[in-house]
C-alpha positions as CSV (number, residue, x, y, z in Angstrom):
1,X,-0.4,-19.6,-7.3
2,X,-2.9,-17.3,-8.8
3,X,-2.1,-13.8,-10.0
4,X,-3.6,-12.0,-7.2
5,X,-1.5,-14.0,-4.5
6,X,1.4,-12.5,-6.2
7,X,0.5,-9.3,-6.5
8,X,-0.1,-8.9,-3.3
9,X,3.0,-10.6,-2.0
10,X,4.5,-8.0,-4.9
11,X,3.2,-5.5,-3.2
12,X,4.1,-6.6,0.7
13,X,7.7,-6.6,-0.8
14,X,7.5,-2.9,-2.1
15,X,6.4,-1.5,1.0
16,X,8.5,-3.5,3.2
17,X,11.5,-1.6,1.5
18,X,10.4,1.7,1.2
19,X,11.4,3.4,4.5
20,X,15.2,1.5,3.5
21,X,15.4,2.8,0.7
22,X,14.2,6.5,0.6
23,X,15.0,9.7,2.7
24,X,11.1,10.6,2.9
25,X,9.0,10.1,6.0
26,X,6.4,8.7,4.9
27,X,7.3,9.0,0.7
28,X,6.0,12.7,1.0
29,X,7.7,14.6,4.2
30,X,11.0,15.3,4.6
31,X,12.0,14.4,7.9
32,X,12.5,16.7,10.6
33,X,16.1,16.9,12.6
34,X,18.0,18.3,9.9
35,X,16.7,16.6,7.3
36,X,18.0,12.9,7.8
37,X,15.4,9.9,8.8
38,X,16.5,8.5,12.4
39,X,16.1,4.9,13.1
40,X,13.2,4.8,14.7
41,X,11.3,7.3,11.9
42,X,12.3,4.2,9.6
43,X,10.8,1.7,12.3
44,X,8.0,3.2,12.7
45,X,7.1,4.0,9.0
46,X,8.1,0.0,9.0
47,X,5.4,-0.8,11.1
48,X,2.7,1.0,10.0
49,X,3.6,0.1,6.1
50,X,3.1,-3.7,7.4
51,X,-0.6,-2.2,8.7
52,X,-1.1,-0.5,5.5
53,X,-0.1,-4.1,3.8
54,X,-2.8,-6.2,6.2
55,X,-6.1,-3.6,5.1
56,X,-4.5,-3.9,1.2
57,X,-4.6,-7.7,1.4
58,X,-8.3,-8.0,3.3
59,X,-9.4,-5.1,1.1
60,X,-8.6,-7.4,-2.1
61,X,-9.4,-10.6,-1.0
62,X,-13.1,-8.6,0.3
63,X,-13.1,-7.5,-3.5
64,X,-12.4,-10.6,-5.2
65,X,-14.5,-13.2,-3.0
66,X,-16.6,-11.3,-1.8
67,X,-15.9,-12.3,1.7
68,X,-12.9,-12.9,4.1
69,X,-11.4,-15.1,6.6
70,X,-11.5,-14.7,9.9
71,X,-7.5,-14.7,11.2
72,X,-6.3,-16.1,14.4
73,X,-3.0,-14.7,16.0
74,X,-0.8,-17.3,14.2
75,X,-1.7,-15.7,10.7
76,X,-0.6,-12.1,11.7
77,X,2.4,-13.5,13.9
78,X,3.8,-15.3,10.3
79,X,3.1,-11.8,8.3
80,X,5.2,-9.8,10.6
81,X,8.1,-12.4,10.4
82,X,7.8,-12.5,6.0
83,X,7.2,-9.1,6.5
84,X,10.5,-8.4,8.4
85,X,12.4,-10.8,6.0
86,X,10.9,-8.8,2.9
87,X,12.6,-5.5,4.4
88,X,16.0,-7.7,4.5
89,X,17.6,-6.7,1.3
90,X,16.9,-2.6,1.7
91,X,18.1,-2.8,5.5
92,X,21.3,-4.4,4.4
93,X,21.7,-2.3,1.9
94,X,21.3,0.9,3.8
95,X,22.7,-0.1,6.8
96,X,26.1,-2.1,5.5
97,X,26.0,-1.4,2.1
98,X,25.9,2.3,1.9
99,X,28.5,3.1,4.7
100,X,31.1,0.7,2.8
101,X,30.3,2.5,-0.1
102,X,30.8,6.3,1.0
103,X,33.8,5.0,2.9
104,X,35.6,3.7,-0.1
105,X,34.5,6.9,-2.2
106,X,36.6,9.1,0.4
């Protein structure tokens, strides 16, 4: 596996957790509705994080070869699904995790 395979699977990971793990729309708003991100907000942010993930990986592998291959449905249908398993750990964590913890605090 060559470095730039991991780096962007690296990267895939890191944005995969983000809307988990912070209280930010978007890493740079705070969210609207009294200042807590709803589910959706988090879905949402989700989804077009996974978008952002697709034009970083074409964008590199345009850089480094020089060209890119064309994708058929069955590529992008297998990057949701690692995608979706890559936000596992921060959607545990915030939604079983967290209320566990602020329960016990009380």
């Amino acid at each position: 596996m060559t470095s730039s395979i991991i780096l962007i699977i690296l990267f895939s990971f890191i944005v995969a957790n983000l809307p988990w793990l912070t209280e930010r729309f978007f890493i740079l708003f705070t969210p609207p509705f009294g200042g807590v991100k709803q589910t959706w907000m988090r879905l949402l942010e989700w989804l077009v994080f996974a978008c952002f993930a697709v034009l970083f990986a074409w964008g590199f592998e345009q850089k480094i070869t020089g060209t890119t291959h064309v994708q058929d449905w069955e590529f992008y249908a297998i990057f949701i699904s690692l995608f979706t398993v890559f936000a596992f750990p921060s959607f545990i964590y915030r939604h079983l995790v967290l209320p566990l913890l602020k329960r016990n605090s009380l």
